[in-house]
C-alpha positions in Angstrom: -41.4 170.8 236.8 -42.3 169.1 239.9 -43.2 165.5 238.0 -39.8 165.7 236.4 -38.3 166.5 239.6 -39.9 163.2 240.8 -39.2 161.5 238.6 -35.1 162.0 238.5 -35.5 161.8 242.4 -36.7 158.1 242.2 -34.2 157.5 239.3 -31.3 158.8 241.3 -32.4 156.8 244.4 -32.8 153.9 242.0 -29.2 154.6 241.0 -27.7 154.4 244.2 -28.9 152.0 245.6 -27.7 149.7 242.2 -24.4 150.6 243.0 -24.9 149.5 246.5 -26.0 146.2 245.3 -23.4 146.1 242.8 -20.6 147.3 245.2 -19.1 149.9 243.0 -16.0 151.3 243.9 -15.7 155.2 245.5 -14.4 156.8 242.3 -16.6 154.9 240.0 -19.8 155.4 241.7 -19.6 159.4 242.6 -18.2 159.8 238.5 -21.5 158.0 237.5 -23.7 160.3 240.1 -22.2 163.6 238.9 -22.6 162.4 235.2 -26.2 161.9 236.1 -26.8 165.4 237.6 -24.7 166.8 234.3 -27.9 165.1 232.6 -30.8 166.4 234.9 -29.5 169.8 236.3 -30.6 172.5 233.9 -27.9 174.6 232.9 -25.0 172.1 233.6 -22.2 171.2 231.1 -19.4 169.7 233.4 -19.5 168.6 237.5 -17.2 168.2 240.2 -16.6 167.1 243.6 -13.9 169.2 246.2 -12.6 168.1 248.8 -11.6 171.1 251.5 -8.9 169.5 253.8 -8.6 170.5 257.1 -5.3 171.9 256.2 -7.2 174.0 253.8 -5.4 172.0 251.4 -7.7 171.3 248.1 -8.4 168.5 245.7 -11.2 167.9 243.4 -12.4 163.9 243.8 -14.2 163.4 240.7 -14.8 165.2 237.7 -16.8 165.1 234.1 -14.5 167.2 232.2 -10.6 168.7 233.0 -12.6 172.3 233.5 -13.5 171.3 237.4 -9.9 170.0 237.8 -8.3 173.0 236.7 -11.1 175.3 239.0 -9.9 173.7 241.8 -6.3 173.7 241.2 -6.8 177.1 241.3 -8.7 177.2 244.5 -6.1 175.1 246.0 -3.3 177.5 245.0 -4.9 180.7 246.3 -7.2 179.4 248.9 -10.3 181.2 247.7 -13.4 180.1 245.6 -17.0 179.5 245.5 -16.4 175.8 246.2 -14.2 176.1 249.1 -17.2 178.8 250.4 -19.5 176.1 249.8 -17.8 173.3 251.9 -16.5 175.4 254.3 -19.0 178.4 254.9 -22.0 178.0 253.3 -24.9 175.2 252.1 -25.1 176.6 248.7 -22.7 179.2 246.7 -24.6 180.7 243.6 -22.3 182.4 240.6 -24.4 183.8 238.1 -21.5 185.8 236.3 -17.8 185.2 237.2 -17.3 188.2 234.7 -19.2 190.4 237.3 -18.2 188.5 240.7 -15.8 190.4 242.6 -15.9 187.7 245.8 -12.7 185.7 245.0 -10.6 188.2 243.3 -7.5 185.6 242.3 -9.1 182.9 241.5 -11.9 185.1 239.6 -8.7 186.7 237.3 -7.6 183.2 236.8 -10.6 181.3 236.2 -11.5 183.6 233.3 -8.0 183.5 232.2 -7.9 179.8 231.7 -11.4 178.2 231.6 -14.6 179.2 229.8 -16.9 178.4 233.1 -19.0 181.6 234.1 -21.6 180.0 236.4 -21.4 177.7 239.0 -23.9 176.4 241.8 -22.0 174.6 244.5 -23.6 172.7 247.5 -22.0 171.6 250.8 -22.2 167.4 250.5 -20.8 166.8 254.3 -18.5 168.0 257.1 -16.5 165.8 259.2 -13.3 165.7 261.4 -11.2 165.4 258.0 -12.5 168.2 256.1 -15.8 169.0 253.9 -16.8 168.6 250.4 -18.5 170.2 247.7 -21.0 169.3 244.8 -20.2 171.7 241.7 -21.8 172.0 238.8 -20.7 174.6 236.1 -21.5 176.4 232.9 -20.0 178.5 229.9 -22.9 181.1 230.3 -23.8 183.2 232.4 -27.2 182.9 234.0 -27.3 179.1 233.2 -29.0 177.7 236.5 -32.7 178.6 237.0 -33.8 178.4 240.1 -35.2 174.9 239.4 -31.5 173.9 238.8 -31.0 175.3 242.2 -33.5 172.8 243.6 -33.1 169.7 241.9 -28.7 170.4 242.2 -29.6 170.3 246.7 -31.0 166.8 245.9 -29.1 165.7 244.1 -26.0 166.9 246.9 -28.0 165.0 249.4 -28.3 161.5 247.5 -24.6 162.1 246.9 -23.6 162.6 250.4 -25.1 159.6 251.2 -23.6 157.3 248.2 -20.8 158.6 249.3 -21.1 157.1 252.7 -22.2 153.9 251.8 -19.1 153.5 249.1 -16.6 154.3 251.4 -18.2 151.7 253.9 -17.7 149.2 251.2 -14.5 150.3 250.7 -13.4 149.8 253.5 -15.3 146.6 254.1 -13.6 145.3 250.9 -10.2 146.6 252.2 -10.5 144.6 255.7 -11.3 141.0 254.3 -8.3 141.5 251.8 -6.2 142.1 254.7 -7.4 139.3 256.7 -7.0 137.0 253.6 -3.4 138.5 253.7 -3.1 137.5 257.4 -4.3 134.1 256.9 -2.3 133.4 253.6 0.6 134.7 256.4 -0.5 132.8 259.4 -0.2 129.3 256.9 3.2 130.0 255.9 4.5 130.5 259.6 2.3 127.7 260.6 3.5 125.3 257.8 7.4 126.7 258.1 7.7 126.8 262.1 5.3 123.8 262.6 2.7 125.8 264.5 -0.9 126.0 265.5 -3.2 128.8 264.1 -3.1 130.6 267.4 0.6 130.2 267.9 1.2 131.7 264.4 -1.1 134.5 265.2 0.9 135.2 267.9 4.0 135.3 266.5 3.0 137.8 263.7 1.6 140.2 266.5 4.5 139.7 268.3 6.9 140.3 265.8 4.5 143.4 264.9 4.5 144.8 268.3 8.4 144.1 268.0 9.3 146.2 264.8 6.3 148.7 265.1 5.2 147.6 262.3 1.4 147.4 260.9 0.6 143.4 261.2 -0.8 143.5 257.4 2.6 144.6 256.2 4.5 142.4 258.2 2.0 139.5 256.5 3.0 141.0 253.2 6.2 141.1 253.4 6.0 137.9 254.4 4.0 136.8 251.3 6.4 138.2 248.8 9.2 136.6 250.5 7.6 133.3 249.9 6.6 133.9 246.7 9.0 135.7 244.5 8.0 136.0 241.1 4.8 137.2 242.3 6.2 140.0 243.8 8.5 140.8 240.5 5.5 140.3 238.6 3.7 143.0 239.7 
């Protein structure tokens, strides 16, 4: 087992760091990772990813199949569940039988009652000031992760936790330059309607942020749409 362990190790570091050169989105990057550990993990039919808000609010993030939607649904409503132990309590929750698990009594009852999962192995992927998330993989029989699948499912949690990282950082990195092309499509118009220079528009969109408390990339916007029309309508 340890070869094949290697081996999916150096694939899955392979794979992240293709979406890294690619720039993958968020979503479309941690959907592809848990498909991948769907593949590997022994024992695994469908994955997920919850989020546990602060506000013990939570929402599953990505998912192979409606099953881990529907699990956490159900965690969310009753603020219970092997997931939410996982991100909030624990490294790693095992279930070996939900039909014999008496930890989570509600969501237990409902769980049977609506899905066919009876194992899961959840693993804590992060904690931060806005909450902690889980990596879940799940099965319709009991027993289904050996303990290799217990190993191989903690690596797999840590190469996620860091894709994760590094897509969000490209998100957002993505996010800022398409704001400051929307500041500079904004600072032309000003400049080309009020006859200004670059740093007198600029100035004038902060002011007339600071002014109306308003963010300065919706004031730009705003701005945009206003100057062109069927754009905006378009859309």
């Amino acid at each position: 087992m340890q070869n094949g362990t290697t081996v999916v190790v150096a694939q899955l570091a392979e794979l992240v760091s293709s979406m890294e050169r690619e720039e993958m989105d968020t979503a479309a990057g941690l959907n592809e990772l848990i498909g991948n550990g769907v593949l590997h993990v022994v024992g695994s039919q469908y994955a997920g990813i919850t989020m546990a808000e602060r506000s013990r609010a939570v929402v599953n993030i990505a998912a192979t199949h409606r099953y881990p939607v529907l699990l956490d649904e159900i965690q969310n409503r009753y603020a219970e569940g092997p997931c939410v132990e996982a991100a909030w309590r624990h490294h790693v929750m095992h279930v070996e039988d939900l039909t014999e698990d008496e930890r989570w009594p509600r969501y237990r009852r409902h769980a049977l009652e609506q899905t066919p999962i009876r194992s899961i192995l959840s693993f804590e992927l992060f904690v931060d000031r806005g909450g902690m998330a889980a990596l879940n993989f799940y099965a319709d029989t009991p027993h289904a992760f050996p303990d290799d699948s217990v190993e191989l499912g903690a690596v797999y949690a840590t190469h996620i936790a860091l894709a994760w990282s590094m897509l969000r950082r490209q998100d957002q990195f993505r996010s800022a330059l398409a704001s400051r092309d929307m500041i500079g499509q904004a600072k032309g118009i000003v400049m080309e309607r009020f006859g200004l220079d670059a740093v007198e528009a600029f100035e004038l969109l902060t002011r007339l942020s600071q002014q109306s408390n308003t963010r300065l990339i919706d004031i730009a916007k705003s701005l945009i749409d206003s100057e062109h029309p069927l754009k905006r309508r378009r859309r």
